[in-house]
C-alpha positions, 0 to 999 in steps of 0.5 A: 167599797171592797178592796180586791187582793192583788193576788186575785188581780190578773193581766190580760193574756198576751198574745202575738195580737197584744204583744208589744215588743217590750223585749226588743228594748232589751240588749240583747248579746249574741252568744251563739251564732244564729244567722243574724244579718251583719247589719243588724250587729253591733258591738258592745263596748266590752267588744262583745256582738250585741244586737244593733239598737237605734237612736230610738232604743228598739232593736234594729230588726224589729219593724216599727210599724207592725212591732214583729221581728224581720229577722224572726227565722234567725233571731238570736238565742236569747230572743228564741228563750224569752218566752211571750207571756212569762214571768219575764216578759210581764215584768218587761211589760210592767216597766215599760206601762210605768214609764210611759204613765 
């Protein structure tokens, strides 16, 4: 049996077709203003405005059935930098892979 380095073991790309919206679990502050629709805002409890998260733990904007973002145009900053595919996202994805193992 051989034993492969994990430096050689690599992930499947992700793409907008294997994305699976693990970023939209994140809390997500708005600190600039980018047209979100107020009912997709809430406050945190330091009074900051944060993302709308339902009971479920997803963004509210964020349609569950096709796991995109209603709100894609005018999405906060935070959410425009998390890049699909980096350092990041991989690791938000790893974490979600283990609590679902």
């Amino acid at each position: 049996m051989t034993n492969i380095p994990l430096t050689e073991i690599t992930e499947p790309a992700v793409t907008c077709s294997t994305c699976a919206a693990c970023c939209c679990q994140l809390e997500v502050m708005l600190i600039t203003e980018t047209g979100v629709p107020e009912r997709f805002i809430d406050t945190d409890d330091w009074g900051g405005e944060v993302m709308l998260r339902l009971d479920d733990g997803w963004c509210a904007a964020l349609d569950r059935n096709t796991m995109m973002c209603t709100i894609y145009e005018k999405r906060p900053l935070i959410c425009r930098e998390f890049e699909m595919g980096d350092v990041e996202c991989l690791n938000e994805r790893q974490g979600i892979a283990t609590v679902y193992r």
